[in-house]
Backbone atoms as SQL, in Angstrom:
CREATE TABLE atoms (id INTEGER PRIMARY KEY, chain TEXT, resi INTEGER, resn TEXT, atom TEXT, x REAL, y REAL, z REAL);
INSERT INTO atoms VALUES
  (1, 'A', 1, 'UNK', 'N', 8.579, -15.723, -0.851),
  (2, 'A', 1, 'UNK', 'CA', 8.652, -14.316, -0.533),
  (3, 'A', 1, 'UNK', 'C', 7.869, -14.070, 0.739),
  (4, 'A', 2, 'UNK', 'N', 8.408, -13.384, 1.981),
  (5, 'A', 2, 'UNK', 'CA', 7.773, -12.980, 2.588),
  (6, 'A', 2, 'UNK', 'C', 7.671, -11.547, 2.824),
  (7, 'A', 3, 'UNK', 'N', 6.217, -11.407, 3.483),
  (8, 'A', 3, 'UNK', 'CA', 6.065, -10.170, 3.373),
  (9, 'A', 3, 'UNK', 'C', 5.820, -9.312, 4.771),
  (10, 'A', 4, 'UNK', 'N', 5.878, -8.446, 4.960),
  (11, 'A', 4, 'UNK', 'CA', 6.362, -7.589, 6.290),
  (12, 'A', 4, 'UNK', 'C', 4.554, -7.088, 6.203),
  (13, 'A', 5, 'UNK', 'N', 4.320, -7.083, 7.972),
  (14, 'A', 5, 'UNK', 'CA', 3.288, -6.237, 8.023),
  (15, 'A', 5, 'UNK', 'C', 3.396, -4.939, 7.401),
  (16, 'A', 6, 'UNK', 'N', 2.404, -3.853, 7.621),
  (17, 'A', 6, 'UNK', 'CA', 2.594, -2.492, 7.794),
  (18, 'A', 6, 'UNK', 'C', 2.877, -1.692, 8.884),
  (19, 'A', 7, 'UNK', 'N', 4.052, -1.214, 9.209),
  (20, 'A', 7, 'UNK', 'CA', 4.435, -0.661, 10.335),
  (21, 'A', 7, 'UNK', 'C', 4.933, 0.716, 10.082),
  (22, 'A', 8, 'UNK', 'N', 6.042, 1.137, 11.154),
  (23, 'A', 8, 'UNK', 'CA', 6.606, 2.694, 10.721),
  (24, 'A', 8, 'UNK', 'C', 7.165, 2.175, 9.364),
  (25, 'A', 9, 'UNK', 'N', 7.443, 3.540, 8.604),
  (26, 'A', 9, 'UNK', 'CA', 8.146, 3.869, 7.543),
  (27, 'A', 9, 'UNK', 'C', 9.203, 4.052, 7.585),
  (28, 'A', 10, 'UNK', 'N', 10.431, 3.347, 6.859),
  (29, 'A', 10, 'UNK', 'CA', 11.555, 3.835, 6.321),
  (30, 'A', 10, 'UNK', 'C', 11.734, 3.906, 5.299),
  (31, 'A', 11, 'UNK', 'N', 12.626, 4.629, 4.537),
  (32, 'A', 11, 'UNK', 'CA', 13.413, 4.586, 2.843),
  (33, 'A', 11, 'UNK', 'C', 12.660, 6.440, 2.507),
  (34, 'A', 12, 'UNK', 'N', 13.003, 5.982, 1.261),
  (35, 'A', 12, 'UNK', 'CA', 13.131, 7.312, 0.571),
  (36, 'A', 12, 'UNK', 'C', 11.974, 8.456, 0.916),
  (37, 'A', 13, 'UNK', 'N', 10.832, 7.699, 1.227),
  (38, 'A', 13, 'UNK', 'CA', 9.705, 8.655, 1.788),
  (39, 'A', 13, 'UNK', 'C', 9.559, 9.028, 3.149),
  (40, 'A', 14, 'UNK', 'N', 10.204, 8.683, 3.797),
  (41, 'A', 14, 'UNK', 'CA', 10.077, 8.490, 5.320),
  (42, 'A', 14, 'UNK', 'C', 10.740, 10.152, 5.527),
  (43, 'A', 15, 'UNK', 'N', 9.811, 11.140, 6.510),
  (44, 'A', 15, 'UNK', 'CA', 9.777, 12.202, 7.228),
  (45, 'A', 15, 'UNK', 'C', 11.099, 12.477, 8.490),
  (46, 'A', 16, 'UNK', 'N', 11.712, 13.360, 8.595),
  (47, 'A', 16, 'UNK', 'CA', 12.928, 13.587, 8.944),
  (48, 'A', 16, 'UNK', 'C', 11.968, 13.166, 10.714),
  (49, 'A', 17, 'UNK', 'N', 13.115, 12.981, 10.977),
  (50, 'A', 17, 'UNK', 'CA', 12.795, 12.050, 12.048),
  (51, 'A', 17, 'UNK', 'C', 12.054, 13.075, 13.184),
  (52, 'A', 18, 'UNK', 'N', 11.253, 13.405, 13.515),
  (53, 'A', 18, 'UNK', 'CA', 10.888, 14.460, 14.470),
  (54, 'A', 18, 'UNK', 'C', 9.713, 13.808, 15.494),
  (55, 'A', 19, 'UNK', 'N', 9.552, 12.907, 15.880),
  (56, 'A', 19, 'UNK', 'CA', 8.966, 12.027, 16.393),
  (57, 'A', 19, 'UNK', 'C', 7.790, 10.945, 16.348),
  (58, 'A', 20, 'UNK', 'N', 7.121, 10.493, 16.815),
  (59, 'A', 20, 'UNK', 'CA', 6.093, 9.265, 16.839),
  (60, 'A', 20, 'UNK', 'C', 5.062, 9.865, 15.601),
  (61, 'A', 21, 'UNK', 'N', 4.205, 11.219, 16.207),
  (62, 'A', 21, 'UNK', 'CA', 4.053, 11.560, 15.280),
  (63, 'A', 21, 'UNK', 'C', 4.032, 11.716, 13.464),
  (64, 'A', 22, 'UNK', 'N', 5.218, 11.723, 13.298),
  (65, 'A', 22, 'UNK', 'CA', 5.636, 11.947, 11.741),
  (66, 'A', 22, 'UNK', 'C', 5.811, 10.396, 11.355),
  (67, 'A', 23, 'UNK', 'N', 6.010, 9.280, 12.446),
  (68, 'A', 23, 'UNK', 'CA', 5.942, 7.956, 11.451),
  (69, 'A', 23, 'UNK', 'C', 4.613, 7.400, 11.238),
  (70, 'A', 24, 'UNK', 'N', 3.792, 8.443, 12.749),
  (71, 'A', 24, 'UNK', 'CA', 2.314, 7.604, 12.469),
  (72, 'A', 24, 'UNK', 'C', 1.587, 8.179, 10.767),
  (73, 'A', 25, 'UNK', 'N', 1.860, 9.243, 10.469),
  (74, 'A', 25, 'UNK', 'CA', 1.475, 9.874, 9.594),
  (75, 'A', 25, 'UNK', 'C', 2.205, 9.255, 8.576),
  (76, 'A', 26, 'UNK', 'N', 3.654, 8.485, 8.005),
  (77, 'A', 26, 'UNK', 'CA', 3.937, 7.952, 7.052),
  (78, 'A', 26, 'UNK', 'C', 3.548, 6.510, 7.240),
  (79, 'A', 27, 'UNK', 'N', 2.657, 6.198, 8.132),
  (80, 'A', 27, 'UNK', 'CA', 2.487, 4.571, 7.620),
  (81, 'A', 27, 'UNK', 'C', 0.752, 4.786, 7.770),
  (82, 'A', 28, 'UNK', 'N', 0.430, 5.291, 8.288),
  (83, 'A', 28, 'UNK', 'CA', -0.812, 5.836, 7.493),
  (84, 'A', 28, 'UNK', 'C', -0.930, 5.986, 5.755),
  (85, 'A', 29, 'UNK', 'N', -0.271, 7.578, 5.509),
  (86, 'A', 29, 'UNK', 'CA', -0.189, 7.444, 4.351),
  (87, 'A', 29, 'UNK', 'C', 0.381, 6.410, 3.394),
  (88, 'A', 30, 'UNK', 'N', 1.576, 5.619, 3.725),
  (89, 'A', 30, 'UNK', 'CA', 1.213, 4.022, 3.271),
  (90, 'A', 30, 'UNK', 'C', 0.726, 3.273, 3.173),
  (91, 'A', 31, 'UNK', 'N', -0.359, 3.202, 3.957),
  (92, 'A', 31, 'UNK', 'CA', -1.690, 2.547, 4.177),
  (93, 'A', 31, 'UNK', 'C', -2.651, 2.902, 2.812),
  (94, 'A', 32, 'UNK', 'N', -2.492, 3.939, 2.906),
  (95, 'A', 32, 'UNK', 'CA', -3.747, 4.819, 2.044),
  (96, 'A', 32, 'UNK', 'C', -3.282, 4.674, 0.692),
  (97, 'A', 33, 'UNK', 'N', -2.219, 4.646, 0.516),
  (98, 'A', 33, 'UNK', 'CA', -1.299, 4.634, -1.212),
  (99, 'A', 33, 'UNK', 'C', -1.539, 2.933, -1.243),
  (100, 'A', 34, 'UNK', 'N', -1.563, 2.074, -0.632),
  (101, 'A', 34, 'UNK', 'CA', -1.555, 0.695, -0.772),
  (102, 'A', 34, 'UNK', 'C', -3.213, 0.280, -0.818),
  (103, 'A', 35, 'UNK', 'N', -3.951, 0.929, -0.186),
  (104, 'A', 35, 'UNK', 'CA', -5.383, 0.849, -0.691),
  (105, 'A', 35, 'UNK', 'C', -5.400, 1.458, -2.347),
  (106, 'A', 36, 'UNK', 'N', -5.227, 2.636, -2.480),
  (107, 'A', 36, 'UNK', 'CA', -5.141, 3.217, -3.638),
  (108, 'A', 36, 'UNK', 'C', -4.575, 2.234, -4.722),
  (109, 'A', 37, 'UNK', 'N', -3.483, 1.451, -4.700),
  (110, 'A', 37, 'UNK', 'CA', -2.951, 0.667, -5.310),
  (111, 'A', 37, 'UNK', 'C', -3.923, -0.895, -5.379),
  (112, 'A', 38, 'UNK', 'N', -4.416, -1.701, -4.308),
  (113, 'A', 38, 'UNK', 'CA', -5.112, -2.638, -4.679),
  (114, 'A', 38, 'UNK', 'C', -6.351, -2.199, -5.363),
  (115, 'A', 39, 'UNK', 'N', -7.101, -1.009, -5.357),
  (116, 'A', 39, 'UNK', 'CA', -8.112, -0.594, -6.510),
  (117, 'A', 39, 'UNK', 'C', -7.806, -0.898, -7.846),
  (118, 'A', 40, 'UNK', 'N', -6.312, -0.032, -8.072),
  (119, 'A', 40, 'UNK', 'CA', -6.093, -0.378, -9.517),
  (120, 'A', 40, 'UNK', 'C', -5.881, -1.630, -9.883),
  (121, 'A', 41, 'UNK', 'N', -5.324, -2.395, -9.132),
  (122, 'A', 41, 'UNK', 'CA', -4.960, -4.052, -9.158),
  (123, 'A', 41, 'UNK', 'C', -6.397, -4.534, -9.803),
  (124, 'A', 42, 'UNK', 'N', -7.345, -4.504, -8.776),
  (125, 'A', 42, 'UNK', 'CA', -8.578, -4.668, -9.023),
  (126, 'A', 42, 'UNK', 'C', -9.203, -4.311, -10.816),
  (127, 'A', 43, 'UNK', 'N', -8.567, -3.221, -10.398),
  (128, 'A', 43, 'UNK', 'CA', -9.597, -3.337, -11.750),
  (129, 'A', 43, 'UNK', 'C', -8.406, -3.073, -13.242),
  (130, 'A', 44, 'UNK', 'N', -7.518, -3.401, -12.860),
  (131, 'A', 44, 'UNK', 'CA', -6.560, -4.459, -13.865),
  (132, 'A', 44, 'UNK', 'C', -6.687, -5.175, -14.056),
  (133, 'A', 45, 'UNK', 'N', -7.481, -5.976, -13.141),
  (134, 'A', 45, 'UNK', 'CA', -8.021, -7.147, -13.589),
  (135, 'A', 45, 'UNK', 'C', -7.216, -8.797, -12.637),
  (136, 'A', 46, 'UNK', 'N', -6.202, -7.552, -11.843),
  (137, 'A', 46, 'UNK', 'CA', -5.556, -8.776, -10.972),
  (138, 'A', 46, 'UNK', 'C', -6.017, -9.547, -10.390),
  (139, 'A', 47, 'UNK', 'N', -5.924, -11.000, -10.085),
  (140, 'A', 47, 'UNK', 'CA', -6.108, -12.397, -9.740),
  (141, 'A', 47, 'UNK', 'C', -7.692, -12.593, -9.708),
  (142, 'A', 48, 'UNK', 'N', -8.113, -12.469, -11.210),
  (143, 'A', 48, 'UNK', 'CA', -9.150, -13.132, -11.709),
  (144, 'A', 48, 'UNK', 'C', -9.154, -14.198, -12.060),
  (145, 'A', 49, 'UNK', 'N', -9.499, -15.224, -12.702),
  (146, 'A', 49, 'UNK', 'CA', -9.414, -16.830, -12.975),
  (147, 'A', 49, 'UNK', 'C', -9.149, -16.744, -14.402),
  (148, 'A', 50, 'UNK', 'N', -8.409, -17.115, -14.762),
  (149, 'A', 50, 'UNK', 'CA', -7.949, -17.312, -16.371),
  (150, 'A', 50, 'UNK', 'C', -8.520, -18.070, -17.763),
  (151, 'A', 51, 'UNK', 'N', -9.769, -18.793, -17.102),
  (152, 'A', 51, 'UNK', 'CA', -9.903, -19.632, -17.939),
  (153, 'A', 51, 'UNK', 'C', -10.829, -20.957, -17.175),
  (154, 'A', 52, 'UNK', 'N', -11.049, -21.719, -18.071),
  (155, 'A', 52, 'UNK', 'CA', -11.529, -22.944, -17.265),
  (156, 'A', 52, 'UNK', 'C', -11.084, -23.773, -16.196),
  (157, 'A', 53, 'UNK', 'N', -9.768, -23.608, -15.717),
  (158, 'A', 53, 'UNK', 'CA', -9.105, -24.626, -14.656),
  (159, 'A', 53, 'UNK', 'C', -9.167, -23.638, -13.550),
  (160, 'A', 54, 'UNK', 'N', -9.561, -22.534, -13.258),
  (161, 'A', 54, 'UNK', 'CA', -9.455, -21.691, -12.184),
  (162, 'A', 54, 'UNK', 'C', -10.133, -21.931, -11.113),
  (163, 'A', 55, 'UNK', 'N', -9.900, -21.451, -9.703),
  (164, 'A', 55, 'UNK', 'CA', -10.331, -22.011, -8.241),
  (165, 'A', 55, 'UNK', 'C', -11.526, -22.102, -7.859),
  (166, 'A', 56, 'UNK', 'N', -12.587, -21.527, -9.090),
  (167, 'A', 56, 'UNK', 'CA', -13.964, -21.209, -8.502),
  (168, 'A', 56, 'UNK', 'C', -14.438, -20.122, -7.251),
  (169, 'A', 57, 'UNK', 'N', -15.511, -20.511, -6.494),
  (170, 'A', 57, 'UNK', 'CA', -15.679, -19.254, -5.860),
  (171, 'A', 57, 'UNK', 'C', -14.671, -19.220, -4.585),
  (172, 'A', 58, 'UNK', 'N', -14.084, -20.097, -4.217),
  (173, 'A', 58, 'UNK', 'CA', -12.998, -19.949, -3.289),
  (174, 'A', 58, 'UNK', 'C', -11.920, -18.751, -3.715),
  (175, 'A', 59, 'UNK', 'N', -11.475, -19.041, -5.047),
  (176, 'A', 59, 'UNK', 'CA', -10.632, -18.444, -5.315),
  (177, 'A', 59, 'UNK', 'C', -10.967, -16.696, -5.460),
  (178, 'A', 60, 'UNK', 'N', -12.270, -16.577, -6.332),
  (179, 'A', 60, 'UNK', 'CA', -12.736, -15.025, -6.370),
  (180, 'A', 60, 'UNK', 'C', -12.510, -14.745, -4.718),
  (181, 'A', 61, 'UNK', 'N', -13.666, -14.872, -3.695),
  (182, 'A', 61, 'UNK', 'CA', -12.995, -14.982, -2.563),
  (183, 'A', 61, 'UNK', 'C', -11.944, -14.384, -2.265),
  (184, 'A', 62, 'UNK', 'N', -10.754, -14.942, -2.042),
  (185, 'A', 62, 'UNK', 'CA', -9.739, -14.748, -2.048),
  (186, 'A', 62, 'UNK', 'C', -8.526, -13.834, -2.745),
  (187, 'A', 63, 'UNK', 'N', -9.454, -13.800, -3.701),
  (188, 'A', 63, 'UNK', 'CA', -8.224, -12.817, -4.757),
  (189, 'A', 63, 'UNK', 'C', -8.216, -11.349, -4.487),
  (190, 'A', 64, 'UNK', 'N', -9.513, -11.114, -3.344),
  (191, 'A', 64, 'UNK', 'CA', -8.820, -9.178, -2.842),
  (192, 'A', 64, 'UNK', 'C', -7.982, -9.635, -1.802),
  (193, 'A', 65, 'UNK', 'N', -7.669, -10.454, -1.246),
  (194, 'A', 65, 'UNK', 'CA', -6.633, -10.908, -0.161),
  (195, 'A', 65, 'UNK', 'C', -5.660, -10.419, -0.467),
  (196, 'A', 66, 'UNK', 'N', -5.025, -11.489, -1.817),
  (197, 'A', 66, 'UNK', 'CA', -4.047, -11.415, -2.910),
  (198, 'A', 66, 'UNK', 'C', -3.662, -10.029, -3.276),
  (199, 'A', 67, 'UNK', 'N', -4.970, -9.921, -3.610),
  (200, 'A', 67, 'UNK', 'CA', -4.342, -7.884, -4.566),
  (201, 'A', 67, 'UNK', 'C', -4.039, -6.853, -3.198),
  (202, 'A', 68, 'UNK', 'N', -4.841, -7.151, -2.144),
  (203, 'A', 68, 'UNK', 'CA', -4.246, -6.479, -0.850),
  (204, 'A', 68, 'UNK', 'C', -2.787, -6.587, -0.184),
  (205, 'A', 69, 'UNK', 'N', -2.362, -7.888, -0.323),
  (206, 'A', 69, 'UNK', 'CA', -1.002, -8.164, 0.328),
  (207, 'A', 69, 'UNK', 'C', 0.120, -7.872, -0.812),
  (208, 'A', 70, 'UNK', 'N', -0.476, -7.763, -2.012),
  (209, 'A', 70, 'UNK', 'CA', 0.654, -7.237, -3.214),
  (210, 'A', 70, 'UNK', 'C', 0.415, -5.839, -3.082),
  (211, 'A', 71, 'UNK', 'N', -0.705, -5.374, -2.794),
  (212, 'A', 71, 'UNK', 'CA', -0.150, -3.574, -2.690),
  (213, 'A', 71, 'UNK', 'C', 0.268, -3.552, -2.267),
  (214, 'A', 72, 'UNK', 'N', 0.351, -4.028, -0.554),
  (215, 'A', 72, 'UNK', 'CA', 1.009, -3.557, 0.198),
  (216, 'A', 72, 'UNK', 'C', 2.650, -3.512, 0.314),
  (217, 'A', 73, 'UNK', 'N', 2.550, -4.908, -0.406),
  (218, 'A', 73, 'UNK', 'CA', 4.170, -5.057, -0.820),
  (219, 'A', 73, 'UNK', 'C', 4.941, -4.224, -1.668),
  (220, 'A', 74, 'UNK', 'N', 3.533, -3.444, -2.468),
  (221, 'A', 74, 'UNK', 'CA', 4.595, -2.598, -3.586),
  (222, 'A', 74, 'UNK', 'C', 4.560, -1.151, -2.586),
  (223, 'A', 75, 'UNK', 'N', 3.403, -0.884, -2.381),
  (224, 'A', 75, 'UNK', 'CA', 3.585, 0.244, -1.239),
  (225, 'A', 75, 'UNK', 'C', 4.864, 0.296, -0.115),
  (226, 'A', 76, 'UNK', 'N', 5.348, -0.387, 0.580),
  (227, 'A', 76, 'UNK', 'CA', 5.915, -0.365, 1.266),
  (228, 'A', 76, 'UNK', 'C', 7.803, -0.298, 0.509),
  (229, 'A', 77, 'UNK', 'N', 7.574, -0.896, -0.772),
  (230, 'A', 77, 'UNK', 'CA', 8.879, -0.668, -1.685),
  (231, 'A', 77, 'UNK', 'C', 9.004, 0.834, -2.496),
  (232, 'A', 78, 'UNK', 'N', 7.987, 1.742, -1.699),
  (233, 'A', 78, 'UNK', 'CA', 7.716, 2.934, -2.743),
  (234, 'A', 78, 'UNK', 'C', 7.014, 3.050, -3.478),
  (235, 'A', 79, 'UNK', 'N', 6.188, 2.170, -3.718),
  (236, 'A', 79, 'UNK', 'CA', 4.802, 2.463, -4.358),
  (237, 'A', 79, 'UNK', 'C', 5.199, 2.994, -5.858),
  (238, 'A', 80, 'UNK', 'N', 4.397, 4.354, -5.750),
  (239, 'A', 80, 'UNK', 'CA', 4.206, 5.105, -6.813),
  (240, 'A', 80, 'UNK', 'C', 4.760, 6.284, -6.188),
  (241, 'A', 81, 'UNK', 'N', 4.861, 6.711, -5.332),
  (242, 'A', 81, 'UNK', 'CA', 4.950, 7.831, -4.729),
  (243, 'A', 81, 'UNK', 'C', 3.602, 8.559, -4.090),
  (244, 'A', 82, 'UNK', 'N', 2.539, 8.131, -4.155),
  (245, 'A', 82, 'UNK', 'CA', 1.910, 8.904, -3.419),
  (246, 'A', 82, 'UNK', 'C', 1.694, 8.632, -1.940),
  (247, 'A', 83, 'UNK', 'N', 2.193, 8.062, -1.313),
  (248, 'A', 83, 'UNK', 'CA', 2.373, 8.358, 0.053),
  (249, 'A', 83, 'UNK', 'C', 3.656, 9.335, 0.169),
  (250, 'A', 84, 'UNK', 'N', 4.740, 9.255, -0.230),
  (251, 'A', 84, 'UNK', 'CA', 5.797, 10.059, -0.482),
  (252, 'A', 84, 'UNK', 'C', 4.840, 11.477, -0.662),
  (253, 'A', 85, 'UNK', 'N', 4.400, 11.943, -1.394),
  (254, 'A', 85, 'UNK', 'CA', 3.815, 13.308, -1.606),
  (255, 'A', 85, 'UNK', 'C', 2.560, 13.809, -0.251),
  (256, 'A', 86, 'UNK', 'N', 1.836, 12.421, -0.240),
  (257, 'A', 86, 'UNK', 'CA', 1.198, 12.693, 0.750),
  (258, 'A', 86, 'UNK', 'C', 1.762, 12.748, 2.191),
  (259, 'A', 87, 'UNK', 'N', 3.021, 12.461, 2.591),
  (260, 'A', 87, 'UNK', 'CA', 3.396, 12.462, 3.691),
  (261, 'A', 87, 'UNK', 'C', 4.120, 14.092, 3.329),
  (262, 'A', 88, 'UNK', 'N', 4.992, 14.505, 2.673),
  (263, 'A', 88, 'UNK', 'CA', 5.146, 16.058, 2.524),
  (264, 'A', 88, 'UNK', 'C', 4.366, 16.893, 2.235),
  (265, 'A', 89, 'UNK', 'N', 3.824, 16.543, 2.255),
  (266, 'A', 89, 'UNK', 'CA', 2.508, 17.836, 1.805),
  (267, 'A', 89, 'UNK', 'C', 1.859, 18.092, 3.244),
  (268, 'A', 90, 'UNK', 'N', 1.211, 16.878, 3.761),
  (269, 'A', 90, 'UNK', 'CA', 0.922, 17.060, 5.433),
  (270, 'A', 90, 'UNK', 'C', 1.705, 17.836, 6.493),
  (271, 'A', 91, 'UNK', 'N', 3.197, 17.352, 6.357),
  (272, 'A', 91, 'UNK', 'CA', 3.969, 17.541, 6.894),
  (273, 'A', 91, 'UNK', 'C', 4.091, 19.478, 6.844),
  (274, 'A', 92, 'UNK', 'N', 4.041, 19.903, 5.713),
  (275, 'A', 92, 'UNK', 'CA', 4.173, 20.886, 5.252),
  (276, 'A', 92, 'UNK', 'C', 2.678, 21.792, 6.122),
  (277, 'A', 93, 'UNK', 'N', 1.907, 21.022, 5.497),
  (278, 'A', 93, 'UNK', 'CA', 0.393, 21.721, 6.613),
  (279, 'A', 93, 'UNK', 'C', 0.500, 21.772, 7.835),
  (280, 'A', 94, 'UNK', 'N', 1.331, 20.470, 8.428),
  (281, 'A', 94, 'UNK', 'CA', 1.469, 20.554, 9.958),
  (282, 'A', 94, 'UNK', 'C', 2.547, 21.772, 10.545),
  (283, 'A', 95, 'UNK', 'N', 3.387, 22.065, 9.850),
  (284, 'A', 95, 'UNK', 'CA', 4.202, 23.194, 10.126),
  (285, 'A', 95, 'UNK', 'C', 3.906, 24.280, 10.104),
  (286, 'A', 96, 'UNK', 'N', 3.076, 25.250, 9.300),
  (287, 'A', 96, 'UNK', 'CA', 2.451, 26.142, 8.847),
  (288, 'A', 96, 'UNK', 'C', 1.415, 26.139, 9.160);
């Protein structure tokens, strides 16, 4: 599996196209929903060591890497929606 940096936004959350602006603000707020998301990872308990055969301290190390590049992966597939809300809601402040 590979995985895509974080760049502009497209798909279902992505802001009607009105310039540079409105994508910097949806990959921001993707940013921020994909932090939000490796917290919970975190303390789900994602890529902790299972048992006795696990990587040691290399691996702890390493495992916010892990829970970082899987948020981001789920973030960028839509997450949960809160970049989606957080990008309309801004959007909405920026107009008004």
């Amino acid at each position: 599996m590979t995985l895509s940096p974080v760049g502009p936004v497209s798909g279902p959350f992505a802001p009607p196209d009105r310039g540079e602006g409105d994508a910097a603000l949806a990959a921001v707020a993707q940013e921020l929903e994909a932090s939000f998301l490796a917290e919970m990872l975190k303390h789900a308990g994602f890529g902790e060591s299972r048992g006795a055969f696990g990587g040691g301290a290399g691996e702890a190390q390493f495992a916010s890497l892990l829970r970082t590049e899987h948020a981001r992966a789920l973030a960028a597939r839509g997450g949960i929606g809160l970049a989606e809300s957080l990008v309309h809601a801004l959007a909405r402040v920026q107009e008004g």
